[in-house]
N, C-alpha and C positions, 0 to 999 in steps of 0.2 A: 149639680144636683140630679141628671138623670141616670145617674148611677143608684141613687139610692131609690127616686120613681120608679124606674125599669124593679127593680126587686120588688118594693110595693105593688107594684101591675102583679107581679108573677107570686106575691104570695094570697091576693085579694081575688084572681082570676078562679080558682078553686071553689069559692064559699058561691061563686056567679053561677059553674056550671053545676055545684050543687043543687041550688034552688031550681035548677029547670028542666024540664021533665026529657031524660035520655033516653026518648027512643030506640030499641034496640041495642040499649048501654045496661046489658042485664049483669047482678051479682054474680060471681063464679065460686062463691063461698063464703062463709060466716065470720071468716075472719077474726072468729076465737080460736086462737090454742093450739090449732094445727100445723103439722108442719107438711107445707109443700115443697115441690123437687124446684119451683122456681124463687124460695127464698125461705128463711130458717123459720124460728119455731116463736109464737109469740103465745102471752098468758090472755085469756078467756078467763070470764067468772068464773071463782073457784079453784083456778090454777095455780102454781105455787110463781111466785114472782121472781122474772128471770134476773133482777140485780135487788143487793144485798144495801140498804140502808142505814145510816143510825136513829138511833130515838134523841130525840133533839124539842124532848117538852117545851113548852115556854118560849124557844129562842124565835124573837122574829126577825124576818128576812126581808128587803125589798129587790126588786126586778125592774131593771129601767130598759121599755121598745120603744121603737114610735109606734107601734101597731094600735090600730083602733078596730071602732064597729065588731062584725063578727070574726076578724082577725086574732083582735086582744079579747075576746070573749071563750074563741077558743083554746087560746097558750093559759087562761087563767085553768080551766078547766084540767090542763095537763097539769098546773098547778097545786090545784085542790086535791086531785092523786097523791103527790108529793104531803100534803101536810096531812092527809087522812094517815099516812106510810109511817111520818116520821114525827108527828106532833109540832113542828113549827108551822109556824103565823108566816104566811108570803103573802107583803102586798105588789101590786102591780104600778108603778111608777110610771104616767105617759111621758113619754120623751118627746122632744124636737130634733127634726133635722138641720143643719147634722147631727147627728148624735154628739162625734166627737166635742163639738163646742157648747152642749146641752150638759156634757159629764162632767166638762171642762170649770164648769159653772159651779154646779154641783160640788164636785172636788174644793175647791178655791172657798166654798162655802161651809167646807166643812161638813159636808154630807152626802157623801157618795152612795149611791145604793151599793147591797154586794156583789149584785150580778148586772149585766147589761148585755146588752143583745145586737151585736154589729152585725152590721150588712158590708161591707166592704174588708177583703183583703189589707187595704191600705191603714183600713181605721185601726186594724188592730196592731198591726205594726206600729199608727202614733200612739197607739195608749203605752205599749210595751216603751216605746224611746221615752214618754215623761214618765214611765216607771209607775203607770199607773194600774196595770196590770198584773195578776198576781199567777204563777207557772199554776197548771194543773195538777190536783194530788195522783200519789198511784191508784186510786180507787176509778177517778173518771177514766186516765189511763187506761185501765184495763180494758173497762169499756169498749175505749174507741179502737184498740187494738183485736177484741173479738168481733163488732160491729161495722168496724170503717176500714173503708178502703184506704190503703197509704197514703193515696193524691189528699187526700179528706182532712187526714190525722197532718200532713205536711200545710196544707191551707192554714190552718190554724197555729202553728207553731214560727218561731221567729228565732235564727240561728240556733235550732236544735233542738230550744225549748218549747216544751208545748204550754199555750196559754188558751188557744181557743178551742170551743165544743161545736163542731157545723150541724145544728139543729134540724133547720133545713133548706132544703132547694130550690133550685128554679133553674127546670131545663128549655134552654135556650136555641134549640135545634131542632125546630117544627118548622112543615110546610103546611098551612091551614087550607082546605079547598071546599068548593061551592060544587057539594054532589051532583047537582042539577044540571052543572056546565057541563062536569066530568061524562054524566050520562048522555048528553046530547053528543059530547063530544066525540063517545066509544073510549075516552080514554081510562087509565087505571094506572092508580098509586106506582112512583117510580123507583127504584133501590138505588140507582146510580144518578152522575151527574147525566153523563150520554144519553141516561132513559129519559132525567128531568128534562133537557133541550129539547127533545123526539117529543115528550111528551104534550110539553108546552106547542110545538110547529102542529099539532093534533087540535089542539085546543085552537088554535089564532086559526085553522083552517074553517073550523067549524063555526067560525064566524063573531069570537068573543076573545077579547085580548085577553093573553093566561095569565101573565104577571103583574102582579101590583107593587111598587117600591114607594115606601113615604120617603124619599128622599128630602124630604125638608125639613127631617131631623137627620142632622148627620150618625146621630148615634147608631141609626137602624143600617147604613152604609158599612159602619166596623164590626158590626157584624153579622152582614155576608161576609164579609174580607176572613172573620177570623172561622167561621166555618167553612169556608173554601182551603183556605191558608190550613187546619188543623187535621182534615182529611185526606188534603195531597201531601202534605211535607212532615206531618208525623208530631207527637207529643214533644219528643225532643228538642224537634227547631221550632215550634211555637214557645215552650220554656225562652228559647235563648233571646228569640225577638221578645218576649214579653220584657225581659229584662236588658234589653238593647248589649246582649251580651254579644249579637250579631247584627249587622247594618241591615236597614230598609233596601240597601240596594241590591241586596244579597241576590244571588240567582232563585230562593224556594219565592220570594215575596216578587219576583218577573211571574214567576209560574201560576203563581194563584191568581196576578191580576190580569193574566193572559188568560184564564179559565174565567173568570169572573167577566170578562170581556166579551167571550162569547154569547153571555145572555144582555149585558147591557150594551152590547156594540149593535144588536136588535132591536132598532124604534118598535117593531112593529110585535115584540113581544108582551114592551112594557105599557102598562096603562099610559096612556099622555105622552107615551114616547120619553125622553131623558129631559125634557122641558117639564113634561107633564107631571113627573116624580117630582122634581127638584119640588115644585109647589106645592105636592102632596104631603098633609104631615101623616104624622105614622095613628092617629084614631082614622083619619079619611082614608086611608091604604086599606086599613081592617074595614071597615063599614062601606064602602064598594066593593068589596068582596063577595058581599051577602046582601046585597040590597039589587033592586030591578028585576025579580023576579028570572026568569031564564038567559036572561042577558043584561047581568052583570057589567061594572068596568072591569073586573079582572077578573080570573078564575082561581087563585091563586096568591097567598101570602104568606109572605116570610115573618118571623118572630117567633120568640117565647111562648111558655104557657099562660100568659098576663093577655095574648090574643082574646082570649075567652070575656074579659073585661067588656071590649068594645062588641066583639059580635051577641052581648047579651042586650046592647043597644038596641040591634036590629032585630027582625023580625025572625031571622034564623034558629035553626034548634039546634044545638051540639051535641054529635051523634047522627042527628038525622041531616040535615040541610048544611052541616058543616063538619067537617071530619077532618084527620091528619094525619100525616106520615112525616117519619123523619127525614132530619134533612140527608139528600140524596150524597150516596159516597164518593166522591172525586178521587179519594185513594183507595186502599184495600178495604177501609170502613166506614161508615158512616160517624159525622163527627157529636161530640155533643160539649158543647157550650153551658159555662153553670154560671149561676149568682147562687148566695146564699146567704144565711144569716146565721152569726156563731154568739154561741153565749163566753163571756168573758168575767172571772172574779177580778172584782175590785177591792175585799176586803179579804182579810186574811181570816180563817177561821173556818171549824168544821160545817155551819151551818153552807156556807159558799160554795163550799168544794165539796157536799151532797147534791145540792144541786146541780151541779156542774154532772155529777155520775147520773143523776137520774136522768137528766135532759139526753146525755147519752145512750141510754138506753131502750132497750127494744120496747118493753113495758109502755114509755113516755112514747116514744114514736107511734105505737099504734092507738093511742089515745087520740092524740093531733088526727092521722090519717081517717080516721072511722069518720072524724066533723067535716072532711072534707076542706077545703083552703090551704093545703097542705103536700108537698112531697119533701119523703124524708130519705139522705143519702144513707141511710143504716141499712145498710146488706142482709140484716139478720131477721129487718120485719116482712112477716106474711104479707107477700102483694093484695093477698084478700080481705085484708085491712079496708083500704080504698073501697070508696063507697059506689063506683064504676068504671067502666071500661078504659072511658077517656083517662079518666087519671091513671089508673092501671098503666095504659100504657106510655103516658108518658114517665112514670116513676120506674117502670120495669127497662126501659131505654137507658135511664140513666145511672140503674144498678148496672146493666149488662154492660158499660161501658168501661167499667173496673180505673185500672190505674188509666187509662187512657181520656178521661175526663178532664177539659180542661177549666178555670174559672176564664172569664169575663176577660181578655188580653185589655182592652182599652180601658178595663178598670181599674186594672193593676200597674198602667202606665201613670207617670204624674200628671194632675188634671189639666195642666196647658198643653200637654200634646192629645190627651185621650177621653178628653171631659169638660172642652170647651168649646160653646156653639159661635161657629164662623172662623175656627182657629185651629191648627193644628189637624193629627187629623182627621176631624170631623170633616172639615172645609176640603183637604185636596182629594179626600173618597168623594163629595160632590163635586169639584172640580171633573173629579175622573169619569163616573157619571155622566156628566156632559161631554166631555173629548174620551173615549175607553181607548183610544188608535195610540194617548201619549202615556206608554207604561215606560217608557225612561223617566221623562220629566216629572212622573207620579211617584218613584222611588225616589230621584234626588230630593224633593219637596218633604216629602216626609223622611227622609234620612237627615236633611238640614233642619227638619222644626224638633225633630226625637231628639237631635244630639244638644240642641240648646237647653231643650227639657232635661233631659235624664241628667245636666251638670247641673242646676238650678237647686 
């Protein structure tokens, strides 16, 4: 289930730093209509509407998320666009997690909504194997073909076909830090991994430990690994490992835990040392980050944009007293890690597969983005949408990052090797943690629990 949490953090994290006043997170534009040199051209009042709908009187539709609060208040809202456009009735169905066995129900009951809205890779694969999934028409198609980057349009389709619509995101490839350290520190934001190490021995001189690891979720352990792993070894051998098309014991997966070792083979980096993570869960990681005033437990945290969640706890301001850069490059670039949430037709029928084209579109994307709780992987909406800087830049991260974007690796694995706590690998990335010196014994371990998963 923290596959689906982790997404929830990162679509709920948005609506948090909306509500709190961004010092120094000024608008860079109105984000009607125009088109800038950093992304295409979206409609403003009055403008002619960049996708083409039907009239669709009468017909009503239902919509199954788990989203609630101001999450589901704002998708309804992209909604009521939708029925002002086309004259259909869309209601909003709350779902349960998983989804999969909430639709499961549904179906078996004879009453499927038409659309529903995955958070996992994997879900939409089992909708399409019980055949519960219906392909996309050529109208959404088009869409996502002017809008979406390939990696995007490939997320979503299963042996060829396309079924799913990736709505939106959640970039996964943030370094969060506590300005106040940095300042005391003399230090500043790092590009590479060599700058991140330099920077962090900056920080621990200056007399406050730099890095914070909730190591008592293993989830937050797989991915360091697959942002280290994605930046040194490239889009392509993450693909392969993702799909155990290639062994854990491979030579790229020594190299990343050899790089990843550098930071966790230094007690004196990490908050509490590798004992000290291990018992740290991942809200205590973020909230010592920004807590004590000039000295802090850490200076420094790893995660998502779902970060924003927990530092809205604390006393800190985002933008001012908490800022972020991406995560630092180990290879030629820096990496970026996604989750996401795709709409899927369940029913056959024009009302469905409207839907499916408008959620695709730039129109609907900059509706979502202006509420804030939101980043949208569509290439074509104006970053001026976004209702500040922070989001700005993490949405502008994750366009700039094109086909080189990868999803969630341990999401995409099956959930006893990549989604279960104390097992698989969650457990031997904390194992490793604790000993970083055994990168053979850490490859055979997860080479032997992958290969029993991936025949399962």
């Amino acid at each position: 289930m923290r596959t689906t949490l982790r997404i929830r953090r990162a679509a709920v994290v948005f609506t948090a730093i909306g509500a709190l006043a961004l010092t120094g997170c000024g608008d860079d534009g109105d984000g009607g209509g125009k088109k800038t040199d950093e992304g295409g051209s979206t409609t403003g009042k009055g403008s002619t509407p960049s996708v083409a709908l039907p009239k669709l009187d009468g017909e009503k539709l239902s919509v199954a998320a788990v989203w609630t609060g101001a999450e589901q208040a704002n998708f309804v809202k992209v909604l009521k666009e939708f029925e002002k456009r086309t004259g259909a009735e869309v209601t909003f169905v709350p779902a349960q997690d998983p989804i999969v066995n909430f639709l499961g129900t549904k179906i078996a009951g004879g009453q499927p909504p038409d659309v529903a809205m995955i958070p996992q890779v994997g879900a939409i694969q089992q909708a399409v194997a019980k055949k519960w999934a219906k392909p996309v028409g050529e109208e959404a198609k088009a869409q996502l073909s002017k809008n979406y980057a390939k990696v995007w349009q490939g997320l979503g389709a299963v042996d060829g076909t396309q079924y799913g619509v990736y709505y939106k995101a959640a970039n996964k490839s943030l370094i969060w830090y506590n300005t106040k350290a940095f300042e005391n520190a003399g230090a500043s934001e790092p590009k590479t991994w060599k700058d991140f190490l330099a920077t962090a021995e900056t920080v621990s001189a200056s007399g406050v430990t730099p890095v914070s690891v909730g190591g008592a979720d293993g989830w937050t352990l797989t991915d360091w690994f697959e942002n280290v792993y994605l930046s040194q070894a490239g889009p392509e051998k993450y693909d392969q490992l993702a799909q155990h098309k290639i062994k854990w014991t491979d030579p790229s997966v020594k190299d990343a835990l050899t790089t990843l070792a550098q930071l966790f083979g230094k007690p004196s980096l990490i908050a509490g040392g590798a004992d000290g993570a291990l018992q740290t869960e991942f809200p205590a990681s973020v909230t010592q980050t920004f807590t004590g005033g000039d000295q802090p437990k850490a200076a420094m945290v790893y995660e998502g944009d779902f970060v924003g969640v927990n530092i809205a706890q604390t006393k800190a301001k985002i933008g001012t007293d908490a800022k972020v850069f991406p995560f630092p490059a180990v290879g030629a670039e820096s990496p970026v890690v996604t989750g996401g949430d795709a709409a899927i037709a369940l029913k056959d029928g024009k009302g469905a597969q409207a839907l499916l084209t408008w959620l695709a579109s730039a129109d609907a994307a900059k509706i979502a983005a202006e509420q804030g709780g939101f980043i949208s992987p569509n290439k074509t909406l104006d970053p001026a949408a976004y209702p500040n800087d922070v989001q700005r830049t993490m949405a502008k991260a994750l366009i700039a990052a094109g086909e080189a974007v990868r999803f969630d690796m341990s999401d995409q694995a099956p959930q006893s090797f990549g989604g279960t706590p104390g097992k698989g690998e969650w457990k031997t990335l904390q194992d490793f943690l604790k000993n970083p010196k055994d990168i053979a014994g850490t490859q055979a371990k997860l080479e032997s629990d992958a290969a029993k998963a991936y025949k399962s």
